[in-house]
N, C-alpha and C positions, 0 to 999 in steps of 0.2 A: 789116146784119143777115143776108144771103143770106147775104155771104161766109163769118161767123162761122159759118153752118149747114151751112152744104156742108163747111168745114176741119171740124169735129166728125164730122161724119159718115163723112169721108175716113180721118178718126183712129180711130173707132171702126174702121172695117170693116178698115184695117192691123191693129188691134191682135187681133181677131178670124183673119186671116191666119192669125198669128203664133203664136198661140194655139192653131190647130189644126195649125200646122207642127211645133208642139213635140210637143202630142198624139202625132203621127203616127210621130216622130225618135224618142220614149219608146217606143215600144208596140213598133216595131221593134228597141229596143234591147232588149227583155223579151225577145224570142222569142227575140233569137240570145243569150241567157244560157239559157234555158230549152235549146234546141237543144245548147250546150257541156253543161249539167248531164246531161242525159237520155245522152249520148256517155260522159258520165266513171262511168256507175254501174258498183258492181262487178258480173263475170258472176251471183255467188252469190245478190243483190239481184235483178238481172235472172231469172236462173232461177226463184224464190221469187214474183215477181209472173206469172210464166205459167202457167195451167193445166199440169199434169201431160202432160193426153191432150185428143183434140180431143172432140169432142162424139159425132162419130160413130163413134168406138172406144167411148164409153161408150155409146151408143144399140144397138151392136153385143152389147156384153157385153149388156144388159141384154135384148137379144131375145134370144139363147142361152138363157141361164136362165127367158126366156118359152117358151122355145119346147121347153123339159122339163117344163115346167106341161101343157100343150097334149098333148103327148105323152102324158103319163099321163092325162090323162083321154080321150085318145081311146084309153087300154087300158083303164080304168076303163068305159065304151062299150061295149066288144066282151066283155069278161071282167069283169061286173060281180065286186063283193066286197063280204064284210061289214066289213072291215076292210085298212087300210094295214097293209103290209110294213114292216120297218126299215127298207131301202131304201129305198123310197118316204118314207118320213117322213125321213129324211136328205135325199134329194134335193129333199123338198117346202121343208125349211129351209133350206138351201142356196141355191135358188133365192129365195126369199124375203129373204134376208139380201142374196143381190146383186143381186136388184131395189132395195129400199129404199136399197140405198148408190148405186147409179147415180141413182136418181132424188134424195137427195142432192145428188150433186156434180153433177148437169146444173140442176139450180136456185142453185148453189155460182158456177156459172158463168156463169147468168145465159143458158141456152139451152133451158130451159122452155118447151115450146110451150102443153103444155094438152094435152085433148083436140082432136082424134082420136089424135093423134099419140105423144102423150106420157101413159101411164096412170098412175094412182098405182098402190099395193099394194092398197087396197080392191076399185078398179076392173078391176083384171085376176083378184083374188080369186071374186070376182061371176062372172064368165066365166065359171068354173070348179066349176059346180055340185056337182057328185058329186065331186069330189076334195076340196072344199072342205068338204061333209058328213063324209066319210070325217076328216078332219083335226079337225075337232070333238069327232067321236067320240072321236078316240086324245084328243084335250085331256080332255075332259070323265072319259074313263077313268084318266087317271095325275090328273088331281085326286081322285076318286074314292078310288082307292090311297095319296093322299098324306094324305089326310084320317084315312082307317081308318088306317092304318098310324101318323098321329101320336095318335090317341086312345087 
C-alpha cells in the first residue's frame, strides 16, 4: 500500500512538472508572436497610436495663453476700465479656446495631474477677477442687443 502511495504521488507531481513546463513553453511562445506582430505594424498605424506632442509642449502652449490672461489683468490693475476693447475680447477667447483644447488633449492623453498643477478653465477663470467681470459685462451686453434687436 506505501508503494502504490508514493508511485501516485511520484505521478502526480511529474504530471504537475509537466504541466507547468508547458505553461511556461506557451506563454513564451505568446510573447515572441506578440513581439513579431507589434514589429510588423505599419508606420501609418504606429504614428495614429502616438500622441501628436508630448505633454510638455501642450503644458507650454497652454501657459502662454495663461499667461495673456494674467497679463491683462495685471493692465486691468494699473488702468482700471469700464469695459473690454475688441482686442482684449479676442485675446480673452482666444486664450480661452487654447486653454480648454490643451486641457483636452492632456486628459486625451492621460497626463492630467489635477490641481496644483494642472487648472481647468473655471479655475484659472476665478484667478482672474476683474477681467473676468469685464467679460460678463460685454456677454450680458451683446445678449442684451441680441434680444432688442430680435424683438
Amino acid at each position: 500500500m506505501d508503494t502504490a502511495l508514493t508511485v501516485v504521488i511520484i505521478l502526480l507531481t511529474l504530471l504537475l512538472v509537466l504541466i507547468l513546463l508547458l505553461y511556461f513553453f506557451t506563454q513564451q511562445g505568446f510573447k515572441e508572436v506578440v513581439a513579431r506582430m507589434g514589429n510588423t505594424a505599419t508606420p501609418a498605424a504606429q504614428a495614429a497610436a502616438e500622441p501628436k506632442r508630448n505633454a510638455d509642449a501642450v503644458r507650454r502652449e497652454r501657459s502662454v495663453a495663461h499667461d495673456q490672461l494674467v497679463l491683462m489683468e495685471a493692465d486691468l490693475s494699473i488702468n482700471p476700465r469700464e469695459a473690454l476693447t475688441p482686442e482684449d475680447i479676442e485675446s480673452f477667447e482666444g486664450s480661452r479656446k487654447s486653454i480648454k483644447i490643451c486641457n483636452a488633449e492632456l486628459k486625451k492623453m492621460g497626463q492630467w495631474m489635477g490641481l496644483p498643477f494642472d487648472l481647468e478653465w473655471v479655475e484659472i477663470q476665478q484667478r482672474q477677477p476683474q477681467l473676468n467681470d469685464l467679460y460678463r459685462k460685454f456677454v450680458e451686453s451683446t445678449l442684451e442687443k441680441a434680444e432688442q434687436g430680435g424683438s
